[in-house]
Structures are given as structure tokens and as C-alpha cells.
C-alpha positions as CSV (number, residue, x, y, z in Angstrom):
1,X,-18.2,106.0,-61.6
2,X,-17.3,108.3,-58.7
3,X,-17.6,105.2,-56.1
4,X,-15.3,103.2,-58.1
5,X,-12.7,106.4,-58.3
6,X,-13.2,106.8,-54.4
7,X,-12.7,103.1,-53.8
8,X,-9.4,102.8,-55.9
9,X,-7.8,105.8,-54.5
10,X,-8.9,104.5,-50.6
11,X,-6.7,101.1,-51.8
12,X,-4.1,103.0,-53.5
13,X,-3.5,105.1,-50.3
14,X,-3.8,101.9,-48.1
15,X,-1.1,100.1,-50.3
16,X,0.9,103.0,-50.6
17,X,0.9,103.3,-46.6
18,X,1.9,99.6,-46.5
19,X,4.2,100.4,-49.2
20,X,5.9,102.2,-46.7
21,X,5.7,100.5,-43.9
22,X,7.5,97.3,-45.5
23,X,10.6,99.6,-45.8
24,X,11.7,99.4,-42.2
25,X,10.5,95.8,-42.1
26,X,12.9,95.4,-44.4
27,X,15.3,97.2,-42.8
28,X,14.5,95.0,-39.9
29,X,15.9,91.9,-41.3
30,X,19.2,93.8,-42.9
31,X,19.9,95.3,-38.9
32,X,19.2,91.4,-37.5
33,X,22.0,90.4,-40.1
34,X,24.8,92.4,-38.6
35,X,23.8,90.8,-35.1
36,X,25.9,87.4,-34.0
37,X,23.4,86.0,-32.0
38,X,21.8,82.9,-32.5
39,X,18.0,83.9,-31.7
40,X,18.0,87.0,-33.7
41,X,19.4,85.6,-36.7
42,X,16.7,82.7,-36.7
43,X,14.6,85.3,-37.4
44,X,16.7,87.3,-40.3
45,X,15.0,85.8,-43.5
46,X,11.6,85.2,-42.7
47,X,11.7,88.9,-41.6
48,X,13.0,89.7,-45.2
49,X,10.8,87.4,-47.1
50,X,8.0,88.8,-45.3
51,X,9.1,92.7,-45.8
52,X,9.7,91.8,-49.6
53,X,6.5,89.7,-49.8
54,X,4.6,93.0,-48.2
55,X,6.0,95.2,-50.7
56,X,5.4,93.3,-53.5
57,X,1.8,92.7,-52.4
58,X,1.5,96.9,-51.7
59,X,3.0,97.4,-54.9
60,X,0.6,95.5,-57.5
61,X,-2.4,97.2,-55.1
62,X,-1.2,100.3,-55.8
63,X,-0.4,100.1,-59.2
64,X,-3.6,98.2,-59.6
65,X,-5.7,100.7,-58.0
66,X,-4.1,104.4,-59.1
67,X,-3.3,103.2,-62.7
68,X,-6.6,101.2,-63.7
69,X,-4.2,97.5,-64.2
70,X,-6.9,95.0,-63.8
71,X,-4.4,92.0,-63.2
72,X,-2.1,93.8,-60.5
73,X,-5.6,94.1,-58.6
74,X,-6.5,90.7,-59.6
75,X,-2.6,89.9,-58.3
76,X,-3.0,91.8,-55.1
77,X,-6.2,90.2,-54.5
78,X,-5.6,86.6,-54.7
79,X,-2.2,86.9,-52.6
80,X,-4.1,88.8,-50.0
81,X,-6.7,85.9,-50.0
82,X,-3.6,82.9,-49.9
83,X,-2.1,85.5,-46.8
84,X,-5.3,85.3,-45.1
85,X,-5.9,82.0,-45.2
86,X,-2.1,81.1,-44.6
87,X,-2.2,83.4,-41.1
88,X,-5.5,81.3,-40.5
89,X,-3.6,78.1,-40.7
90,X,-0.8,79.0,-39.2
91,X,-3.3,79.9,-36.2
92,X,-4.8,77.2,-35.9
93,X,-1.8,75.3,-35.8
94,X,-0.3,77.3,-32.8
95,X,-3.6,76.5,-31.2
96,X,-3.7,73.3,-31.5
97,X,-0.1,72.5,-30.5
98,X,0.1,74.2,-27.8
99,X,-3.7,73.9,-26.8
100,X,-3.0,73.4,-22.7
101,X,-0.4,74.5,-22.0
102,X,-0.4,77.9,-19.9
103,X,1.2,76.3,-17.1
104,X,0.0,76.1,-13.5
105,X,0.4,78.0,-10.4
106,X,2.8,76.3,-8.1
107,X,1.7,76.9,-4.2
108,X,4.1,79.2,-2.4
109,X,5.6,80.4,-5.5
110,X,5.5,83.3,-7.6
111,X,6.1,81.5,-11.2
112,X,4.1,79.1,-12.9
113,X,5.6,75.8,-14.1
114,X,5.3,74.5,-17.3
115,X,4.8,70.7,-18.2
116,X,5.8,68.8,-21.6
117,X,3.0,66.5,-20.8
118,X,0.2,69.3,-21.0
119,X,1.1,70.0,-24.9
120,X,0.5,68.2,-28.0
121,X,2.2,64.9,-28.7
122,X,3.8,66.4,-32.0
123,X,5.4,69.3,-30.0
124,X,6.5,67.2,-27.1
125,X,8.5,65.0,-29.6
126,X,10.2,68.1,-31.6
127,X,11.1,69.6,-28.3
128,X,12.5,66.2,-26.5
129,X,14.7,65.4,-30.1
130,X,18.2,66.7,-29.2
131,X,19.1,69.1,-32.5
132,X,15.8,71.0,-32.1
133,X,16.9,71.5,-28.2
134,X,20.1,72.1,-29.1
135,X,19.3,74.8,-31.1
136,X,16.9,76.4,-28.4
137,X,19.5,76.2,-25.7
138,X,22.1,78.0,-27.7
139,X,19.2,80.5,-28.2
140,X,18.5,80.8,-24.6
141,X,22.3,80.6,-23.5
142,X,23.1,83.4,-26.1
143,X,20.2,85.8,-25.0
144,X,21.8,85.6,-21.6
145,X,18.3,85.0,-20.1
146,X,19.6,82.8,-17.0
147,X,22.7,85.1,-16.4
148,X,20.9,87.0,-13.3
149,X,19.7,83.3,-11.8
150,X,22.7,81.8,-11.4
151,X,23.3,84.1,-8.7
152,X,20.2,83.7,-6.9
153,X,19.7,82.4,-3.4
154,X,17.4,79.2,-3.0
155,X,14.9,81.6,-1.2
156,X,14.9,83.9,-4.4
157,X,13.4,81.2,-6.1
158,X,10.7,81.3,-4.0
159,X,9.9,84.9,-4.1
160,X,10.8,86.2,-7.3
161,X,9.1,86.2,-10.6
162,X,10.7,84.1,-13.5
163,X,9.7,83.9,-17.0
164,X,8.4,81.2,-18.9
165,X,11.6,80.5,-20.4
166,X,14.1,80.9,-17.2
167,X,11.6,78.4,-15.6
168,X,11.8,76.0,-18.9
169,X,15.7,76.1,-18.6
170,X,16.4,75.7,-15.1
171,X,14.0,72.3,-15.2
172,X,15.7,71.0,-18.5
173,X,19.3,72.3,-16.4
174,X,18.6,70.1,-13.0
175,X,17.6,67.1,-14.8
């Protein structure tokens, strides 16, 4: 009996810290809301769902485990499980679409560049369709993430370090 009092007050502590820790989450995704750009407010509501989602979760764990409800743990339990294995897919999936693609090192330069052709087939054709790209440049031109570049020299190219994404745009912008 003391083993199972230990164990439900180790989860009721561990939901109440997660408990907490949804709260600014939460807060999170309100803040991104009052923002105007394009990038941040992408990420608005899955930032809420998933600050609601985690206090939900935290919630039936710690009712669960401080008041003795069976179902809230049996609740907390089987979302935890569908969470798991819906990070694992959602891993996999990153993997495999973007599986080759960490860019190569260009001689004489300090950047790498980064090819279409080195990435899955199924994220080549979402990135070449025109209203996905549109929505990524006005991302990218609202982040203000080329404003430095476009006062570079040709020989800063050649010695300075760009990002991923300043490289990405300033191919897609000479072609």
C-alpha cells in the first residue's frame, strides 16, 4: 500500500509541475496573437491547442493520482500513450522528408547550399507549388531575415556566414 501511495503522489507532483508549466505555454500562444507577423502567427494555435491539450492531460493525472479516480488515470494514460506515439510519427515523418538534405559545403565559401533535389519527392512538390511558397516568402520577407544582405558586397558573400534560410532565399530570389 505504501508503494502505491508513493507512486501516486510522484505522478500527482509530476502533473502538477506540468500543470504549471502549460500556463505560460498558454500564455505563449495569447502573446503570438497580439503580434502582426506572418511567421509568428502560423504558430498561434497549435501553441494553444498544445498548452490546452497539456493541461488537460496534467489535469486528469493529477486528479487521477491525488484523489484515487481510476478513469482520469486511465484518461491520462491512454492520451500520454496516443502523444507518444503521435511525436513518434511525426518524427519519423520529418526524417523521412527531409532524410538528405543537410546541404553541402561549397569550396571557397563559408555557407553551405542547399538543393531541392537532395529531399524527398513529396517535399520538393509542396515547396515548388506557388501558395505554399508564397506563404513562406511572406514569412521570410516579414522576419526581415535578408534586410542586412541586400547591402552586402559580392565579396561578403564569399566570406560571411548565411543561414540556411538567407541562402534558400537569395537562390529562389536570382532565379
Amino acid at each position: 500500500m505504501a508503494v502505491y501511495r508513493c507512486s501516486n503522489t510522484v505522478i500527482g507532483y509530476l502533473n502538477l509541475l506540468t500543470l504549471l508549466a502549460s500556463i505560460p505555454i498558454i500564455g505563449g500562444g495569447l502573446w503570438l496573437a497580439r503580434s502582426s507577423a506572418t511567421c509568428e502567427s502560423l504558430l498561434q494555435t497549435p501553441l494553444l491547442v498544445l498548452g490546452f491539450v497539456v493541461l488537460l492531460v496534467s489535469l486528469a493525472g493529477f486528479v487521477g493520482a491525488c484523489f484515487n479516480v481510476a478513469w482520469a488515470l486511465w484518461l491520462f494514460l491512454l492520451v500520454i500513450l496516443l502523444l507518444i506515439a503521435a511525436l513518434l510519427g511525426i518524427t519519423v515523418f520529418g526524417f523521412a522528408v527531409t532524410g538528405g538534405g543537410g546541404g553541402v559545403q561549397v569550396p571557397g565559401r563559408m555557407y553551405r547550399e542547399y538543393h531541392l533535389e537532395d529531399y524527398s519527392r513529396w517535399l520538393r512538390r509542396r515547396i515548388t507549388e506557388d501558395r505554399y511558397w508564397r506563404a513562406a516568402r511572406t514569412c521570410v520577407v516579414g522576419s526581415k531575415a535578408c534586410a542586412k544582405i541586400a547591402l552586402w558586397t559580392p565579396m561578403d558573400y564569399l566570406q560571411r556566414d548565411l543561414t540556411p534560410i538567407q541562402v534558400t532565399t537569395h537562390d529562389r530570389i536570382k532565379r
